[in-house]
N, C-alpha and C positions, 0 to 999 in steps of 0.2 A: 408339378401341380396336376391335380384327375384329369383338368380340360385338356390339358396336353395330351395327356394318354388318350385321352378321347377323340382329342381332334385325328390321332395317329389312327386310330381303330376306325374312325371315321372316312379316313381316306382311302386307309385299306378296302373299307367297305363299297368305299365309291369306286374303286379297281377293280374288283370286283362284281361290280352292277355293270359297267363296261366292259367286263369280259363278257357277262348274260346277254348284255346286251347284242355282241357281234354274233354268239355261240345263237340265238333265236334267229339275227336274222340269216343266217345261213340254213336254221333247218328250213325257216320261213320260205327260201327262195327253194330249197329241194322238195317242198311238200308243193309246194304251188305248180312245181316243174312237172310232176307227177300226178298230180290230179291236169294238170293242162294236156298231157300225155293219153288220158284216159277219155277225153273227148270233151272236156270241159273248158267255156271258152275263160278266156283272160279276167274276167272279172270278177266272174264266179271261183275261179280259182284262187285269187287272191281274198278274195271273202271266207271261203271255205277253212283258207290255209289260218288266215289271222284266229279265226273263233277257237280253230285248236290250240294253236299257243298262247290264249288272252289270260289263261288261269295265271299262265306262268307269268307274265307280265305284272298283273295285278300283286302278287307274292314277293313281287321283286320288290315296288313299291312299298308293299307294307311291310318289307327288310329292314330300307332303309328308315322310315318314319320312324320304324324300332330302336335302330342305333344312335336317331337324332333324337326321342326322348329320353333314353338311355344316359347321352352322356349330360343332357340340359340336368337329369333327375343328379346324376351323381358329381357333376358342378356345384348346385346349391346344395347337396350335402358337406362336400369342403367347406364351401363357406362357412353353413351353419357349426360344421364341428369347429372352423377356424373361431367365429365369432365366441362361443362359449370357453375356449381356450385362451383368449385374450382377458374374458370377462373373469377368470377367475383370476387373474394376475389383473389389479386394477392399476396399480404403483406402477409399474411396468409399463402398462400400457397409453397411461396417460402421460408419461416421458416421454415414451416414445413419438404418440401423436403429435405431441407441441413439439418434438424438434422440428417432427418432417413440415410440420406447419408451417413455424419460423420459415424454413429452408427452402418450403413451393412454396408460399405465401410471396416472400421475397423475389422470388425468380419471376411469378406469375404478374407482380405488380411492374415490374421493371419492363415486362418485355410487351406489357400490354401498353407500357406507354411508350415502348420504343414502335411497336407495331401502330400507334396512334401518329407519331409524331414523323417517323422514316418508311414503314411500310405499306398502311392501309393506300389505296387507291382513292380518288374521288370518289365519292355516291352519283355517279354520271352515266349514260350510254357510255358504253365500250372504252373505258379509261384508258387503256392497252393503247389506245389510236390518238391519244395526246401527245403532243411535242411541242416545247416550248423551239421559237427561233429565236438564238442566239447571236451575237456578234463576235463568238469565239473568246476561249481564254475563259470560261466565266462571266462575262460582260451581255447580261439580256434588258438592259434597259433602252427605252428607245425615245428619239422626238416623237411628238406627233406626226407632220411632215414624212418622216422615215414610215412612220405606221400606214396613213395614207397608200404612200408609193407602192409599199409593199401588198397591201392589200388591190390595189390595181393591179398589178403584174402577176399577181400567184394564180398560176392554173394547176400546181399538183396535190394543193389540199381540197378535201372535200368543204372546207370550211374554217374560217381563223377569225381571231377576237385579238382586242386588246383591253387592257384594266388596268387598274393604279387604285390602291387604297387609298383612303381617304377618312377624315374624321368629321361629320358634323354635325354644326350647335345645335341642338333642336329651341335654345330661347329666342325671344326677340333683344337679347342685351341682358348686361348683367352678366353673374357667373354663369359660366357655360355649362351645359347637361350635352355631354357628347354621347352620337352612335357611330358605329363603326359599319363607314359606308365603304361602296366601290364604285367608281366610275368605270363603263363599261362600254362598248360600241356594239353596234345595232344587231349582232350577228350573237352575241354573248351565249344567250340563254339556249338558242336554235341549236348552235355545234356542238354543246353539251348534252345538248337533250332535255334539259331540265323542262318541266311541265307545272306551269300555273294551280293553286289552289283553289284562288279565287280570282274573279278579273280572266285581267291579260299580262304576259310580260313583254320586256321592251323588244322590239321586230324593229329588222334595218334600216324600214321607213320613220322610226324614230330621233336615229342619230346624221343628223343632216346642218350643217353648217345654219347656224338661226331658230333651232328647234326650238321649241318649247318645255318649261320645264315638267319633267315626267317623273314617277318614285314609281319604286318596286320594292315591298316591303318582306322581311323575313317570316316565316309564320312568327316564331316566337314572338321578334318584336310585336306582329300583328296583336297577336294576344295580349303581351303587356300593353303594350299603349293606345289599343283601339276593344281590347276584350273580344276579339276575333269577330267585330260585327263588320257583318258584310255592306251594312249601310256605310262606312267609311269608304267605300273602292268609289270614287269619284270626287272627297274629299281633297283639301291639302295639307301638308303638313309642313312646316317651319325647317327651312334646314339653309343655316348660315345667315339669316332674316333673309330668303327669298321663299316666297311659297311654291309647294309641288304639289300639283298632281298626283295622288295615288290613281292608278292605274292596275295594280294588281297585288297578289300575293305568292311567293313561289312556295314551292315543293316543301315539306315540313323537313326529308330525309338533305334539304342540302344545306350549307350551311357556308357556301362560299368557295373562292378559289387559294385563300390562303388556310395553310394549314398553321392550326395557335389560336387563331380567332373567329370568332363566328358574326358574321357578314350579316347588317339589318337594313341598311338601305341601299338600295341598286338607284344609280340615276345614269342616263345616256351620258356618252362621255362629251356631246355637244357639249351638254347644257353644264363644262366647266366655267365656259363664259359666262353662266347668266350670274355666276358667283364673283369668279373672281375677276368681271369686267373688263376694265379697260388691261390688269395685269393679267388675263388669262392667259394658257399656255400653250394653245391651241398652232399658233401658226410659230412659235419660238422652236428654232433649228437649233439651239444649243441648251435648249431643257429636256436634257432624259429622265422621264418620268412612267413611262409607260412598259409594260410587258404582254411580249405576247405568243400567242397559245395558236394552235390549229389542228385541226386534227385529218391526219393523212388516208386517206383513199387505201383504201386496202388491197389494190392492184398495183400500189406506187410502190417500189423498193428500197431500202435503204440509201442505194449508190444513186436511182436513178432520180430521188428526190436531191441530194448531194450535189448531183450536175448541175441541177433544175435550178438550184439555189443561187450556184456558183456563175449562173450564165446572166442571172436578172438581176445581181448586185451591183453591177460597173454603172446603169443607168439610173440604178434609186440610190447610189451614194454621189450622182453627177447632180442627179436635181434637188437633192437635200445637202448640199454643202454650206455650212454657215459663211454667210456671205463675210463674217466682220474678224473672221479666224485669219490666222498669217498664214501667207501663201504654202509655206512647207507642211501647218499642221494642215493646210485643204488637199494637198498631196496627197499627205498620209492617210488622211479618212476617205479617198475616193479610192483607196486599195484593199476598203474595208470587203470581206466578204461573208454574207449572210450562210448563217449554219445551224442547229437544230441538236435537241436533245430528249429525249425520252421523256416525259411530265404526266404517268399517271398520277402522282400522288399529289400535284397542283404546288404552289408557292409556299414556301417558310423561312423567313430566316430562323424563327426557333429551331430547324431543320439542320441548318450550317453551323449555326452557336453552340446546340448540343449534342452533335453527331456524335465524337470522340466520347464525350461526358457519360454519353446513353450508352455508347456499347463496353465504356469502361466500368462502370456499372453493372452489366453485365454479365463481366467477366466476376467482380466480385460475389456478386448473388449466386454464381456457378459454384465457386468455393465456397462458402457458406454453406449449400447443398448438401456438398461433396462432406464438409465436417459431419454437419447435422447426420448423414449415411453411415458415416465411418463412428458416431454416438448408436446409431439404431444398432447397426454391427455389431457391436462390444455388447448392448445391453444383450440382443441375441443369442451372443456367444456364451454367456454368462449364464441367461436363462439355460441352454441346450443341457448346460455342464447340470441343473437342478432335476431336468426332467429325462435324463441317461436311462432312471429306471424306467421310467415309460417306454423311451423307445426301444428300452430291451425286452418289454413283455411285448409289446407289439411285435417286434421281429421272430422271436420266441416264440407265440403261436401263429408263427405265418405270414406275417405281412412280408410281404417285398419292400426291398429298398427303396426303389423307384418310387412307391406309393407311398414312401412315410415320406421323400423326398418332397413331393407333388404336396402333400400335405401342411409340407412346412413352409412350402413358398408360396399355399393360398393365403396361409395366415401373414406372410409379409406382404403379400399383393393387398390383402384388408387393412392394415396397418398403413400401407399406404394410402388406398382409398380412400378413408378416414381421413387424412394428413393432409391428403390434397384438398377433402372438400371442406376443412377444416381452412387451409392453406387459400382457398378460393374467396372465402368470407375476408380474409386478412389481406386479401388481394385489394377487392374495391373497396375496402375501406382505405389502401395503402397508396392506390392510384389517384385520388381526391387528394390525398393529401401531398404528394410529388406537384402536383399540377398546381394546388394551393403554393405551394413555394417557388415553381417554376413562376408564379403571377409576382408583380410587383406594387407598390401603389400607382406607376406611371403607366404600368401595362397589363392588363387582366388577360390571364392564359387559356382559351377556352379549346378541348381537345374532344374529340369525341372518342370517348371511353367505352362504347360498345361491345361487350364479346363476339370476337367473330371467330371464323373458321379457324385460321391461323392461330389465337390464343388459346381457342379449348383444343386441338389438333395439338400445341405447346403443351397444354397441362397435363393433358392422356398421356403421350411420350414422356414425360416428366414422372407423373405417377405410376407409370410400369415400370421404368429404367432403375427409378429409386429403389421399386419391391424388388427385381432383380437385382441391382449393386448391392443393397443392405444382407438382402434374407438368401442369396444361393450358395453363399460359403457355409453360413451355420448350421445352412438345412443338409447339405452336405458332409458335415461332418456330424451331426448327428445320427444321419443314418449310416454313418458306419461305423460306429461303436460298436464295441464286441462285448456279446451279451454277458456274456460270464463274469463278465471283467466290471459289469457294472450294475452285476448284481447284487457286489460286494457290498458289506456294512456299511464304511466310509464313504466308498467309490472312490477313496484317495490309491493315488499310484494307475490310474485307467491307464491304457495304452493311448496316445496321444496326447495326453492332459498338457504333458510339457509343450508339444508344439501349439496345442492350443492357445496357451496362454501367449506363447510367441507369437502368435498372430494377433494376439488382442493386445502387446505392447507395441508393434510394428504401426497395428493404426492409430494409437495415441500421438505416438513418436510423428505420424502423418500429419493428424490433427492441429497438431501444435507447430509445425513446421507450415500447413497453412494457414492460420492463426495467427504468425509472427508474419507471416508476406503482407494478410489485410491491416495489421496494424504499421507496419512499416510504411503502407500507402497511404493508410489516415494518416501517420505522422507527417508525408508530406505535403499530402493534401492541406493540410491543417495550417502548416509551416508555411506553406504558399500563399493561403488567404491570410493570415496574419500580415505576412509582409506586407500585402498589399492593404491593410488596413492601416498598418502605420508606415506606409511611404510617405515621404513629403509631398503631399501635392500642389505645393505651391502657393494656397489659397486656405484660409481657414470654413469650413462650410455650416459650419456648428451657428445656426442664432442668425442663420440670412433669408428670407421668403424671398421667393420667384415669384413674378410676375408675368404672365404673358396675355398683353392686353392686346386686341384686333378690333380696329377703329374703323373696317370696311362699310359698316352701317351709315357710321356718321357722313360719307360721301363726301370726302375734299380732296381736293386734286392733287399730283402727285408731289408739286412743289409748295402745297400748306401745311404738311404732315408735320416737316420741322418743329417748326412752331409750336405743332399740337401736342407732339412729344414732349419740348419743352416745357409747358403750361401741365402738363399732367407730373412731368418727374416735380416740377417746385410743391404742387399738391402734394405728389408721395413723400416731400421730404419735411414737410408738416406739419405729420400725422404724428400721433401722440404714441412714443413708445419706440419711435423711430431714428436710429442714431444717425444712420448718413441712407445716403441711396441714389443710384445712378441706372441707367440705362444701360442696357448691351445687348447686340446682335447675335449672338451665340452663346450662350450659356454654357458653360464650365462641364466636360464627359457629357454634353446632351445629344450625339451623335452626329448632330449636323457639322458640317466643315464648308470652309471656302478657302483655294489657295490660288497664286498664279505665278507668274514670271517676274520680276522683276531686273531694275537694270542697278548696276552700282559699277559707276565710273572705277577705275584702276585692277576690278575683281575679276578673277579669272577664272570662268566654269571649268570643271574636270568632263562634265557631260552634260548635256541637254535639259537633264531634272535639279542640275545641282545649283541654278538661279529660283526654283519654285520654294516661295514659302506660304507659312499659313499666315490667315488674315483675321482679325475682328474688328467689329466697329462701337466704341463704345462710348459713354459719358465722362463728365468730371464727374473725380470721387470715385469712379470705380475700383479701382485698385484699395482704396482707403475700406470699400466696404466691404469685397471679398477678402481684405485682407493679404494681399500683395505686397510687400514692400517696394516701394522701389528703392533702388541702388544710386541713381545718377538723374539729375535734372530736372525738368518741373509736371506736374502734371497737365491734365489739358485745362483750359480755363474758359470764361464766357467769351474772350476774345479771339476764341478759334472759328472762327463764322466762316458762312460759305464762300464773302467775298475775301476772307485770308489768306495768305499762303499757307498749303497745305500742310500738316503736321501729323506727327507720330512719336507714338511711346514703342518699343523695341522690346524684345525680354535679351538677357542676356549671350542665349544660343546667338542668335542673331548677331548682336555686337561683336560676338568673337567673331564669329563666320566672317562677316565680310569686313569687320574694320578690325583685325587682329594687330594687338601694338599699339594702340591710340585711341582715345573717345569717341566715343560713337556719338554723344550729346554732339549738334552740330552739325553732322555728315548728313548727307542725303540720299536718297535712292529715289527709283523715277517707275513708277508704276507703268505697264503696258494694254493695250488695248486693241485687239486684232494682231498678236505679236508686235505691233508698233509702238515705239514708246510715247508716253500720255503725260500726265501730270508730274510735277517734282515734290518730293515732299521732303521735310525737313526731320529730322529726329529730334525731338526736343526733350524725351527722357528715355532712362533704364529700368526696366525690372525686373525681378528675381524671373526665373524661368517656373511655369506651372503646368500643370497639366494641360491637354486642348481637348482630347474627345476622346480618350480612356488612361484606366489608372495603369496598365500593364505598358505603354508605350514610351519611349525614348521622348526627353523634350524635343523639340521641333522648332528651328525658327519663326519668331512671328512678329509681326506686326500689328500694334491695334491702334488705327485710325479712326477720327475723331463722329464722334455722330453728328458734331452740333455742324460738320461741313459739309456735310450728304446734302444736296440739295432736292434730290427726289427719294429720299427713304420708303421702303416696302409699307403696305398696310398694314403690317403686323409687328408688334418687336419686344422684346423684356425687359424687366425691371428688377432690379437686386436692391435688396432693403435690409439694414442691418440692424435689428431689434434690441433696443437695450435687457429684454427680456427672452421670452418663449415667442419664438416666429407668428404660433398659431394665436396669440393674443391679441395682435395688432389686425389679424383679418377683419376682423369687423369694420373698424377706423378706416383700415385702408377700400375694403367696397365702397366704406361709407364716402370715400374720399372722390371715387370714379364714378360713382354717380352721382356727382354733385358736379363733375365736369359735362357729361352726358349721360342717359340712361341707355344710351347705341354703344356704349363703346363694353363688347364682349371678351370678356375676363377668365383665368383659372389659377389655382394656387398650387406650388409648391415647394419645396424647403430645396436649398442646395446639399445641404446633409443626405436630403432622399434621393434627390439625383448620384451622390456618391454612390450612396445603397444600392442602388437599380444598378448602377455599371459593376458592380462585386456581385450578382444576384448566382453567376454559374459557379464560380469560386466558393461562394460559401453555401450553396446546394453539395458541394461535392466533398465540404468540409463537413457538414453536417451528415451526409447518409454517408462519407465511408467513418467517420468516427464511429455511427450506430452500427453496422455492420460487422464492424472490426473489434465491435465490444461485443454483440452478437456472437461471432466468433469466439473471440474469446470465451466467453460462458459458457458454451458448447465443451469446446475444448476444456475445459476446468471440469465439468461435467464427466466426460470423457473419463477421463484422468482421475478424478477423484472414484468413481467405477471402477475402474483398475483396481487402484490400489484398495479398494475395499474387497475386492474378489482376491486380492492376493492376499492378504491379510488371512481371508477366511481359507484361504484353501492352505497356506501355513498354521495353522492354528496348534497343531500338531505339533509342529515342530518347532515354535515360537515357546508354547507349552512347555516343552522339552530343557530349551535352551533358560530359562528362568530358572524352572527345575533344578538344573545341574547347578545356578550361581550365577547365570548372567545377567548383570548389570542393565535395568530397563534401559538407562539409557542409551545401552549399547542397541538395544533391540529398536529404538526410537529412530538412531542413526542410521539400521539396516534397511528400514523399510524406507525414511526421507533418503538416504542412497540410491535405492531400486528407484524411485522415482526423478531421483536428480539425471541420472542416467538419461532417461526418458528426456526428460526435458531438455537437456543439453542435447542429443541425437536429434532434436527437433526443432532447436533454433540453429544448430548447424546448417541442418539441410533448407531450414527455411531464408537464411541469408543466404545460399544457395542461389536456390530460388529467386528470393527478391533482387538481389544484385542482376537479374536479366530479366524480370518481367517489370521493375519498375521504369524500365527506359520506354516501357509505350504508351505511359503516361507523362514523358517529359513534355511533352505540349503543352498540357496542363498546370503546370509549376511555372512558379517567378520568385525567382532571388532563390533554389533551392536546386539542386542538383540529383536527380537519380540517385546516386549515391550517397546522398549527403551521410558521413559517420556519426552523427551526434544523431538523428532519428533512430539509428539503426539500432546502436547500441543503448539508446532510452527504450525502443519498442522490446531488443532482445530483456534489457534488464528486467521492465515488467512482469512481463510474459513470465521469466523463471521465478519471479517475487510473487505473483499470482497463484502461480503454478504450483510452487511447494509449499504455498498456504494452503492449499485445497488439500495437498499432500497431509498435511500433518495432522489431519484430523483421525485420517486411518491409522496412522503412526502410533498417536498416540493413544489410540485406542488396542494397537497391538502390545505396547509397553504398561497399560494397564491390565493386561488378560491374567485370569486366574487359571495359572497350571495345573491347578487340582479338575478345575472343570473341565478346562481342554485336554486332560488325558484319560477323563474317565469318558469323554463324547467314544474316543477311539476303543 
């Protein structure tokens, strides 16, 4: 390219100026030595000496100015001769553009949402100086209690917070209108740095044992629901039916400490109690619910925060030990020791969920590139071989090679240029729409999409790498053509034509061989979310609506709730439209869990965890309305009351587990309570084994014990309804049902179908973009290919001509060229099963019920791909087996 040569003549030039430079001041210091010699004092002689050599100085200057607009002038002539060289090939150029588009487009969309989701930092003071404290292994959730202790004893941060997400209602009852709050301690805003809008925000003197309730609103929110009026900073607003205090508005650039969602209400982490009252969580030793942040003193060291850590954990795991745990698990957590990890980028589980997804992705979008480059390539090469006569009158009168060189690689640098910012437009349209599919109905994804340093710093590298990988082979062998040789009539027989062409089957043969790698990954991709679509789950979720109703408004004590539950489920099952319907504590893949110990006379643990199972708490009818069979004994009935003996329905894991050889109907296990054993409970039936809290996971023992014998049940809890109809038909009926028991008691809807959907949402993102992708590819590669053999067609034509001529059989001639191409394509699912057989094992994490290797993908994606491939073929083919000998011998 000219710039190169210029940036070289440039540098020279500046060696140059450094030489003048040294060579003046030495005469500078012998002229000064010599007028000072002559009686002249020091200063005069340094004036004197300067004035004689300023010409020279000034000339030097406007040397270089010379050479810098020198090479700027003969830059934007490459361009411009590139741009009109492009513009007379418009076919050409407009292929070419939309591949590289396709190919940065894709890359730039990907890695701006990997950069959104894994790399960006918080919008904070000094992010760098965040560290989440940890409990080691992964484990950062904490008591309040623990949080406390902790924040009493730490003298090596400059400052630490705790938070816990949080959802709430903004009605007084009825269906609920959620924001996505944070509860936060008094130090939150201060260690970040964050700075108010409007108002004030929350300060340490806020969060104090008793406080009052306080909000701190998001700008946005501010806007939607108050229109940014500043008369609202003293208002309250409804959150959970308690009122808060607005107080202020933060920073418009923050938008929270988890990264996925953007955070609208801040309230002190007091003021959990002023919500959830008498069950707050504030002084519970065995509710980990908190995480927390500090940011470290920029004089503290890694190891010597480490010490620091390790010295002040024996007396905050002594004064926070759950007093109601068994003696050995209190053992165990007082040898807990506090430790610390790096958290510029703030909290995500979308962080941990699609780590792998996002960089495997990644790797896709690379290949994809890499075709689309090796498409630019060939069209290049193809062109080069059209305009031979060009570059041989060029060289012919004079030009250098270097400079036709230079010439040919601005016009792929412009080709790219074009491509990327072609590629950039495809981007934020592409990243809205990743984010759109990463969201669900249960959880909206919000990411900040920003271009920063790091994505256009991506796109530039991208967009030079590309002009280099596509255009410095065919610029290269253009300028070395030999003039003579392509002077010729035909220009058939050049000196290199052959290798050329070998180079331009070598990257089809590429193309298709990574081609068959992305497909062989959508086919497991694909293969994997299917299974998991039709796995037995246990439970039919088609035609059931969620309930999850929160009766903390209505104020009844913790032993009326029963009741109230009761009295609401005989409503829900009422209602018109409504086949059966019961209650339950956990809803089916909704991510919540509860497990613990239990005891079972005669059973013998193998280890420590292998008495833990899982538990729910449900109604009669359950089973009947998610559609569980059971296998063995009765279900629960109205006569399981608090004052009964205790009861349980079993799933199967279970009955093998611990009563292997004999009925489980009948048998007993004994619940535990601070490790000590508690209540007996009886098993009064069997059912089929179902899923508990995702589709990917092994059944798991469980137990679901009765609700109607809970004597103190939670404020909150579900209801499953089985619709002789459409779920969403009966909404009405059923609001109409819940406020007719109270207008306090706050509600939301939805399907267990959708709940399935939400737990497959990473599955079928990865089924969905590498399918696109991998067809993507493909079309490229087809592209490719079908290029080829039209350029080989035409540069045979002579010889195809010939072979007619003499008597042969078009069909024959149909076979030579679908041959040349079979060729091809076989060389390229070769090396692509290659390939795929060791790059698909780092996506085995990703797959269920399918294997890396699985040979029925392999050999559907190879069969394709050749059935694809030699249809694109046969167009040239037969366009060779139809050519008239007469015309193609008189071209020659």
């Amino acid at each position: 390219m000219a710039w190169y040569h210029r940036l070289f003549n440039l540098a020279r030039s500046e060696q140059h100026t450094r030489d003048l430079d040294r060579e003046i001041a030495h005469h500078l210091a012998e002229r000064k030595e010599a007028l000072m010699n002559d009686g002249m004092n020091e200063a005069a002689a340094e004036k004197q000496a300067r004035r004689q050599f300023g010409n020279t100085t000034e000339k030097k200057e406007q040397t270089r100015d010379v050479d810098v607009l020198t090479w700027l002038d003969s830059m934007f002539t490459d361009i411009r001769y590139a741009v009109r060289a492009l513009g007379r090939s418009p076919g050409f150029a407009i292929v070419a553009i939309l591949s590289l588009a396709l190919g940065i487009g894709a890359n730039t969309a990907i890695f701006s949402l990997l950069d959104a989701v894994m790399l960006k930092s918080l919008p904070v003071s000094h992010p760098e100086q965040l560290v989440a404290v940890t409990m080691g292994k992964g484990d950062n959730e904490f008591t309040n209690p623990l949080w406390e202790q902790i924040r009493e004893h730490q003298d090596m941060f400059a400052g630490a917070f705790a938070t816990t997400d949080s959802k709430f209602d903004l009605t007084t009852g009825g269906q609920v209108r959620r924001a996505k709050g944070e509860y936060v301690s008094g130090d939150y805003f201060n260690v970040l740095g964050v700075r108010p809008a409007a108002g004030r925000l929350i300060v340490h003197a806020d969060d104090v044992r008793g406080c009052r309730a306080i909000a701190v609103l998001s700008s946005a929110f501010f806007m939607s629901e108050f229109n940014a009026d500043p008369a609202a900073i003293g208002k309250s607003i409804e959150l959970n039916g308690r009122k808060f205090e607005i107080i202020g508005v933060t920073d418009p650039a923050y938008f929270g400490m988890t990264v996925g969602s953007a955070t609208q209400v801040y309230a002190p982490l007091c003021s959990e109690a002023v919500i959830a009252g008498s069950d707050a969580d504030l002084d519970q030793r065995q509710r980990w619910w908190l995480t927390i942040t500090a940011r470290v003193r920029p004089e503290v060291s890694a190891s010597q925060l480490t010490s620091r850590l390790k010295a002040i954990s024996a007396p905050i795991y002594l004064a926070t030990t759950p007093s109601n745990w068994a003696v050995n698990e209190q053992t165990e957590y007082q040898k807990g020791v506090l430790q610390f990890e790096a958290q510029p980028g703030g909290l995500s589980d979308l962080r941990s969920a699609y780590k792998t997804a996002l960089f495997t992705l990644m790797v896709v979008v690379g290949v994809v590139l890499l075709i689309a480059c090796g498409n630019v390539a060939n069209l290049l090469l193809a062109r080069a071989r059209v305009r031979q006569r060009e570059a041989a009158v060029r060289l012919a009168v004079g030009a250098g090679r270097g400079r036709l060189i230079r010439q040919l690689l601005t016009e792929s640098l412009v080709l790219s240029a074009v491509g990327t910012a072609a590629g950039v437009l495809l981007a934020i349209w592409g990243t809205r729409v990743l984010v759109s599919l990463l969201s669900t109905n249960r959880n909206t994804v919000w990411l900040d999409l920003t271009l920063d340093g790091r994505v256009l710093a991506f796109t530039s590298a991208i967009a030079v790498l590309t002009g280099l990988l596509f255009g410095i082979v065919p610029a290269w062998r253009s300028a070395n053509v030999d003039p003579q040789d392509a002077m010729r009539g035909s220009g058939r027989g050049i000196a290199g034509e052959r290798s050329r062409f070998s180079l331009v089957k070598t990257l089809v043969v590429g193309q298709v061989a990574l081609s068959l790698v992305l497909l062989v990954a959508a086919g497991l991709l694909l293969g994997s979310f299917q299974r998991q679509t039709s796995i037995d789950l246990g439970f039919r979720g088609e035609g059931v609506l969620v309930v999850n109703a929160d009766i903390r408004r209505v104020g009844l004590a913790a032993g009326a709730r029963g009741d109230y539950y009761r009295a609401i489920l005989e409503r829900l099952r009422q209602v018109p439209g409504a086949r059966s319907a019961s209650s339950v504590d956990i809803v089916p893949l909704g991510n919540a869990r509860w497990n613990q110990d239990i005891i079972v006379q005669g059973f013998e643990s193998k280890n420590k965890r292998d008495n833990i199972i899982w538990f729910n708490e449900i109604g009669a009818h359950y089973f009947e309305t998610i559609g569980t069979p059971m296998t063995a004994g009765r279900d629960l009935s109205a006569a399981d009351t608090p004052n009964a003996p205790r009861v349980a329905i079993v799933n199967e894991s279970m009955a093998k587990k611990f009563f292997p050889g004999k009925a489980a109907v009948g048998q007993f296990f004994q619940l535990t309570e601070a490790g000590k054993p508690a209540d007996m409970v009886q098993i009064v039936g069997v059912v089929k084994d179902s899923k508990y809290s995702s589709v990917r996971e092994d059944h798991s023992e469980t137990a679901f014990l009765a609700a109607s014998q809970d004597s103190a049940p939670r404020p909150s809890t579900g209801f499953v309804i089985r619709a002789t109809g459409s779920p969403a038909a009966i909404i009405p009926e059923v609001k109409s049902a819940l406020n007719g028991i109270s207008g306090l008691i706050a509600y939301d809807f939805t399907t267990l179908d959708g709940i399935v959907a939400t737990s497959l949402a990473r599955p079928r993102l990865l089924a969905r973009l590498s399918i696109f992708f991998g067809a993507l590819a493909l079309t490229l590669s087809i592209i490719g290919l079908y290029g080829t053999m039209s350029y080989s067609v035409e540069r045979r034509r002579n010889e195809i001509g010939i072979r007619i001529a003499l008597g042969a059989a078009r069909t024959r001639v149909l076979s030579m060229v679908l041959r040349e191409a079979g060729w091809m394509v076989a060389g390229g699912i070769v090396l692509g099963v290659a390939i795929a057989v060791g790059a698909t094992r780092w996506v085995a994490t990703l797959l269920y019920g399918v294997t890396p290797t699985d040979v029925p993908t392999f050999a559907i994606a190879g069969a394709a791909l050749a059935v694809v491939a030699l249809a694109a073929s046969a167009i040239p083919a037969w366009r060779a087996a139809r050519l008239d000998p007469m015309k193609a011998l008189r071209e020659e």
